[in-house]
TORROPA-326613 format. One record per residue: x, y, z of N, C-alpha, C in turn; residue number from 0; residue in three letters. Coordinates in steps of 0.2 Angstrom, whole numbers, padded with zeros to 4 digits, always signed. Example, Ala and Ser with C-alpha at 12.3 -4.5 7.8 and 13.67 -1.06 7.14 Angstrom:
<nodes>
NODE   npx   npy   npz  capx  capy  capz   cpx   cpy   cpz num residuo
NODE +0066 -0028 +0039 +0062 -0022 +0039 +0066 -0016 +0039   0     ALA
NODE +0064 -0011 +0035 +0068 -0005 +0036 +0064 +0000 +0039   1     SER
</nodes>
This chain:
<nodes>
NODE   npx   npy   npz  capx  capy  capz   cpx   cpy   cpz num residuo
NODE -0851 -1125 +1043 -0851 -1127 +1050 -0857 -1126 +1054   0     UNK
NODE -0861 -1119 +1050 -0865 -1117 +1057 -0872 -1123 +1055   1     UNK
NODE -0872 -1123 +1048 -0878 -1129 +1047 -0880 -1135 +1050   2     UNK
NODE -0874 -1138 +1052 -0873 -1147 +1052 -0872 -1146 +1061   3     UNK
NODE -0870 -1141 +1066 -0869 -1140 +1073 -0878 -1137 +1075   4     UNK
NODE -0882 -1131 +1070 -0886 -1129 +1074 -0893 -1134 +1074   5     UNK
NODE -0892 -1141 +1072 -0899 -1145 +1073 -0896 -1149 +1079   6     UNK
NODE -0891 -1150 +1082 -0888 -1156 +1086 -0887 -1151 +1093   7     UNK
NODE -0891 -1148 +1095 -0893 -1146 +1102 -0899 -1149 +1105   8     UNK
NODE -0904 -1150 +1102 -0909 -1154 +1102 -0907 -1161 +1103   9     UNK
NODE -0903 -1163 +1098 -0902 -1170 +1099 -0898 -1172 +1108  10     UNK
NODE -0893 -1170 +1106 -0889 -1169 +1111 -0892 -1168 +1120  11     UNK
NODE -0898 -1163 +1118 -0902 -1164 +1124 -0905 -1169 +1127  12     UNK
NODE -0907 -1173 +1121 -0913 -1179 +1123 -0906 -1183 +1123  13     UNK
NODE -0901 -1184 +1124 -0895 -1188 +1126 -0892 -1188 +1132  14     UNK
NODE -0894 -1182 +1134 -0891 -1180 +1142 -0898 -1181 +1144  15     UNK
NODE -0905 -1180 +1144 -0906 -1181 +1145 -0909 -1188 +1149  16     UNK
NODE -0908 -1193 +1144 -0910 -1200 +1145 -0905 -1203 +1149  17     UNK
NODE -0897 -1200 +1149 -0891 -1203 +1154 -0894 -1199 +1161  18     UNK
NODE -0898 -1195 +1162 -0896 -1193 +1169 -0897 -1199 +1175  19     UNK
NODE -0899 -1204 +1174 -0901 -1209 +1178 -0892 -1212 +1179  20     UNK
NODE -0888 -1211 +1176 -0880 -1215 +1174 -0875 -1209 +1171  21     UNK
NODE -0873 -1206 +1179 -0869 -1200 +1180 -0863 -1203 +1176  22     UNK
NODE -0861 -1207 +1174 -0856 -1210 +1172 -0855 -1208 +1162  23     UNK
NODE -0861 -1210 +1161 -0864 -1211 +1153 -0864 -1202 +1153  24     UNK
NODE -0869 -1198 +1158 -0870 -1193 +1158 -0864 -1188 +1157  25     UNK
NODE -0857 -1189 +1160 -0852 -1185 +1161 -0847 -1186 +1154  26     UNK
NODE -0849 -1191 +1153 -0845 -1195 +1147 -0848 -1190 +1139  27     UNK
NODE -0856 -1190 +1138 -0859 -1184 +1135 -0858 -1179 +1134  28     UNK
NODE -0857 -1176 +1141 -0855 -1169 +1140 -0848 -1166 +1140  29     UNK
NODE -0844 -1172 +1139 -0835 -1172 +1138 -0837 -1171 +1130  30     UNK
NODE -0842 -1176 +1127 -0841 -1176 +1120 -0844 -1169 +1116  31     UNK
NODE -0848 -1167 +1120 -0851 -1163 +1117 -0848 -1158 +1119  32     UNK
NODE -0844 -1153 +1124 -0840 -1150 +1125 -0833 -1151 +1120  33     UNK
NODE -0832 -1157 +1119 -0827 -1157 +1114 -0828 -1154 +1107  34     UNK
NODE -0834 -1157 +1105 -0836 -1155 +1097 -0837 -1147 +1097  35     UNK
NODE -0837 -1145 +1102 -0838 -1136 +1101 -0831 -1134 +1101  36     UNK
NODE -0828 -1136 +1106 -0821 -1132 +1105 -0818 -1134 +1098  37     UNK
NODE -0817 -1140 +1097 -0815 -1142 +1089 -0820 -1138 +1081  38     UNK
NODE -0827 -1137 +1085 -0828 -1135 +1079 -0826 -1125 +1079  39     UNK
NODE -0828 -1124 +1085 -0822 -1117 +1085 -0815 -1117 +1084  40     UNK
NODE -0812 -1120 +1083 -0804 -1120 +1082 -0804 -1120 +1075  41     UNK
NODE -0809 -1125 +1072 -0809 -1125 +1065 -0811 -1119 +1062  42     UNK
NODE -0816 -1115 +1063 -0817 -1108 +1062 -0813 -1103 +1062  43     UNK
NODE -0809 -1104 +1070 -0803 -1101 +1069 -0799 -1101 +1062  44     UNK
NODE -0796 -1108 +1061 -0793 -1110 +1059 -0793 -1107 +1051  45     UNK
NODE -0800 -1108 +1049 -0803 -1106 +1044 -0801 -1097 +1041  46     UNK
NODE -0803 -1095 +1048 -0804 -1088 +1046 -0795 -1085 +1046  47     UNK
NODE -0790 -1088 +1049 -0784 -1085 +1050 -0781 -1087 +1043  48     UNK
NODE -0783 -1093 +1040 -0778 -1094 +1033 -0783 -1090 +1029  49     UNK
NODE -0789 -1089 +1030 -0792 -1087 +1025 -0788 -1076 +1024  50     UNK
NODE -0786 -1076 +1028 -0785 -1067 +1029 -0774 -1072 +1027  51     UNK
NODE -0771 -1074 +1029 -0767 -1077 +1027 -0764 -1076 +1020  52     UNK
NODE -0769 -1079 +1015 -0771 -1080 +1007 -0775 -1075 +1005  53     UNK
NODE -0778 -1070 +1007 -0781 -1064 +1007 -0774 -1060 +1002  54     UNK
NODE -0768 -1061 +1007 -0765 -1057 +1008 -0757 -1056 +1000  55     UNK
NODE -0760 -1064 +0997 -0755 -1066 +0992 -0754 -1062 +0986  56     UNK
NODE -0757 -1056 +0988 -0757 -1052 +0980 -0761 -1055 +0975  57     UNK
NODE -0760 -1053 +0970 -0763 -1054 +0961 -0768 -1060 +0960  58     UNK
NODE -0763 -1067 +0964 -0766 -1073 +0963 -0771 -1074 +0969  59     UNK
NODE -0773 -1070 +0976 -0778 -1071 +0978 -0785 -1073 +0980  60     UNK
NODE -0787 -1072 +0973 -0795 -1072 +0971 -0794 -1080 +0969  61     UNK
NODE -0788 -1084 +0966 -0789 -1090 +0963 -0787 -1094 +0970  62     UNK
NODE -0782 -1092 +0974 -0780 -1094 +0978 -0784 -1095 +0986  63     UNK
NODE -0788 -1091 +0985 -0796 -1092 +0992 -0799 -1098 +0989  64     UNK
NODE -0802 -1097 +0981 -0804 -1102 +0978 -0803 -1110 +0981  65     UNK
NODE -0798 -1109 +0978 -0793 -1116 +0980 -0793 -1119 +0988  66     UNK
NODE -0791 -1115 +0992 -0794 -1116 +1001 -0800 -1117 +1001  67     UNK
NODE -0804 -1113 +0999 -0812 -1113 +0998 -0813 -1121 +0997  68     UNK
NODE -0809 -1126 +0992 -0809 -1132 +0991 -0805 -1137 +0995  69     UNK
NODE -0802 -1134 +0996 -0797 -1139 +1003 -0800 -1140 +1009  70     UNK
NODE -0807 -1136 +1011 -0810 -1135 +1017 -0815 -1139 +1015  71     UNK
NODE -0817 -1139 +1008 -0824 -1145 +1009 -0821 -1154 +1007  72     UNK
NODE -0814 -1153 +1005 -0813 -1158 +1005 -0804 -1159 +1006  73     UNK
NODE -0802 -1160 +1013 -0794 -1158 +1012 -0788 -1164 +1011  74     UNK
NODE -0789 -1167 +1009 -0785 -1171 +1003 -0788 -1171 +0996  75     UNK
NODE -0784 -1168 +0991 -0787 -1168 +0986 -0779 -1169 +0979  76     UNK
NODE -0782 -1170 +0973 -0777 -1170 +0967 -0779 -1163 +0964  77     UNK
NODE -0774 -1160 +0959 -0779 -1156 +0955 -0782 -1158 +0952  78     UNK
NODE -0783 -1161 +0948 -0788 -1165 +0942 -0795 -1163 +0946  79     UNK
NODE -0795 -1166 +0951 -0801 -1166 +0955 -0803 -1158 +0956  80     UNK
NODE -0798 -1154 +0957 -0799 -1147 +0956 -0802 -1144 +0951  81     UNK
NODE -0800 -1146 +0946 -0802 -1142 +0940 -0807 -1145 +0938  82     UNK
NODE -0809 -1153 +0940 -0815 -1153 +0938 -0821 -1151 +0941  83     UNK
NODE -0820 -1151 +0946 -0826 -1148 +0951 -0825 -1141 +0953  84     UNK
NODE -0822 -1138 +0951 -0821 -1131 +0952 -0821 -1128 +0947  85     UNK
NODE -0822 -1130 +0939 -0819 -1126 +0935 -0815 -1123 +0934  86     UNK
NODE -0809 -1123 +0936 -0802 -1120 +0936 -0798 -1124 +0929  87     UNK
NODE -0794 -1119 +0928 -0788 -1123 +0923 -0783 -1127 +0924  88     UNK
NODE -0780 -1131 +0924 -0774 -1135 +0926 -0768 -1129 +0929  89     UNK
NODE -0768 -1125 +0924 -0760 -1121 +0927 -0765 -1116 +0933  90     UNK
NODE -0771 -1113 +0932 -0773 -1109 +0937 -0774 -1114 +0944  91     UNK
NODE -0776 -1119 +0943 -0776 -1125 +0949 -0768 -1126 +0954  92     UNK
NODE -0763 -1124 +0949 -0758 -1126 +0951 -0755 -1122 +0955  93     UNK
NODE -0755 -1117 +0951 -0752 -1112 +0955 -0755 -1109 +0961  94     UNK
NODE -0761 -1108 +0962 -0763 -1107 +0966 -0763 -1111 +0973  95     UNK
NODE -0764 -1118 +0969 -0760 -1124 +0975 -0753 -1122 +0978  96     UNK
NODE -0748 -1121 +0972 -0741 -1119 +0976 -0742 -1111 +0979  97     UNK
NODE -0746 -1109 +0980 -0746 -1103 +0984 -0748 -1104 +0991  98     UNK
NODE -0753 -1110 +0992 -0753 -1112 +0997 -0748 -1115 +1001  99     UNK
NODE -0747 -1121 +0996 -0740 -1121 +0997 -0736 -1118 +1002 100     UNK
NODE -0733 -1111 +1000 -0727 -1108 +1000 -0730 -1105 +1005 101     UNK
NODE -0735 -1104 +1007 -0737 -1098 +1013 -0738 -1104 +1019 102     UNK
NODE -0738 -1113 +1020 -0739 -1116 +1021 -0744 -1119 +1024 103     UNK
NODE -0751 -1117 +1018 -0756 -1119 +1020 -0757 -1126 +1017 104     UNK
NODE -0754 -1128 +1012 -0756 -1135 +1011 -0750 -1139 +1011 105     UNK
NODE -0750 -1144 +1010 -0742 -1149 +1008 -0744 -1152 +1003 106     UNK
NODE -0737 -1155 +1000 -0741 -1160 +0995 -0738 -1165 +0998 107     UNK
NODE -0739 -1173 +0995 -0739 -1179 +1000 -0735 -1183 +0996 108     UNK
NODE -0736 -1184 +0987 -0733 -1190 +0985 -0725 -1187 +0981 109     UNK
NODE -0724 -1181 +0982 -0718 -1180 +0981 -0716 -1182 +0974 110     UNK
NODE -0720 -1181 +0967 -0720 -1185 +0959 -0722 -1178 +0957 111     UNK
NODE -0721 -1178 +0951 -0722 -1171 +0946 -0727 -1172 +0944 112     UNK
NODE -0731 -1179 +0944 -0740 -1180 +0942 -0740 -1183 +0945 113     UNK
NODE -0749 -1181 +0946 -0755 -1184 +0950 -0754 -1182 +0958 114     UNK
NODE -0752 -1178 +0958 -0750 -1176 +0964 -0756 -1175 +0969 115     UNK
NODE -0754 -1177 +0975 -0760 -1174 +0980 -0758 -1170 +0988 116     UNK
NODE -0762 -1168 +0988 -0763 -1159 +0991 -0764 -1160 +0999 117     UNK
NODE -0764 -1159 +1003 -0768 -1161 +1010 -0767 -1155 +1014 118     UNK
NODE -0771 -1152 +1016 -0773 -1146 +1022 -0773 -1149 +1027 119     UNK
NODE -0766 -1148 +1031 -0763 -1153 +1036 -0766 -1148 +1044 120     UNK
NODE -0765 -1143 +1043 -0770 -1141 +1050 -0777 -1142 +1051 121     UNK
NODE -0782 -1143 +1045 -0788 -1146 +1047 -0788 -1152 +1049 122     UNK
NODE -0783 -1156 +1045 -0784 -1162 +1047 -0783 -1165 +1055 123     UNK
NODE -0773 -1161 +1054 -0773 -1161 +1063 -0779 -1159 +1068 124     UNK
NODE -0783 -1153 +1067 -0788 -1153 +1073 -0793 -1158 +1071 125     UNK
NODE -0794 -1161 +1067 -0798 -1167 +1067 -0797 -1175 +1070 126     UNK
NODE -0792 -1175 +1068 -0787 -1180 +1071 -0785 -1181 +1079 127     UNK
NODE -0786 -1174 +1080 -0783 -1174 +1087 -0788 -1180 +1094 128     UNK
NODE -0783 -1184 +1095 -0787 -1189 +1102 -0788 -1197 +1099 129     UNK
NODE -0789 -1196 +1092 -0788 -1203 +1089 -0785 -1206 +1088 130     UNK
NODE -0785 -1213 +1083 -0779 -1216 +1083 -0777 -1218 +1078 131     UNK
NODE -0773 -1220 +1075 -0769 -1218 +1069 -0770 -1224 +1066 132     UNK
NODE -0773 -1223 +1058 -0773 -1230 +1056 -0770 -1234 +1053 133     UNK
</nodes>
């Protein structure tokens, strides 16, 4: 998060900048840019509470951070996708998933015994939040 937030102060500057002539454009600006920081702090939040959460799951939490660790760069996901860009094993991808699961850090969506897919519903919620639903 700190990467892709710490070059867009500058930008944002010459944005506010060029609106001061159109108090309207101006206020609307700094609504959006104001929004992006709370959201991307909620997300950090958000981040760091499941991360101490999963921390806490015993034996399986070293595979079980992992797996969050992947749901935060990409939060819909299948395992296949997990094991193959994480190199994980299919049963250590799984289980790890239903630990998430169970502590109700991720859901699953298509309710099948294969091909199943995963989604980190609270990232997604604060991303979602204000939009509109497709």
């Amino acid at each position: 998060m700190r990467c892709y937030f710490s070059n867009r102060p500058l930008i944002t500057h010459f944005l506010i900048q060029d609106s001061r002539d159109d108090p309207e454009r101006h206020r609307s600006l700094h609504h959006h840019r104001h929004s992006a920081v709370q959201t991307a702090r909620r997300l950090v939040d958000l981040f760091e509470a499941d991360t101490r959460r999963t921390a806490q799951s015993g034996r399986a939490a070293a595979n079980t951070l992992r797996v969050l660790a992947a749901l935060r760069e990409r939060p819909v996901l299948t395992l296949s996708h997990l094991c193959r860009q994480h190199q994980m094993s299919f049963p250590t991808a799984g289980k790890a998933m239903q630990n998430l699961v169970s502590i109700g850090i991720a859901r699953e969506l298509t309710g099948q015994r294969r091909n199943r897919v995963f989604v980190y519903d609270a990232y997604l919620g604060i991303l979602n939040e204000g939009g509109q639903p497709l």
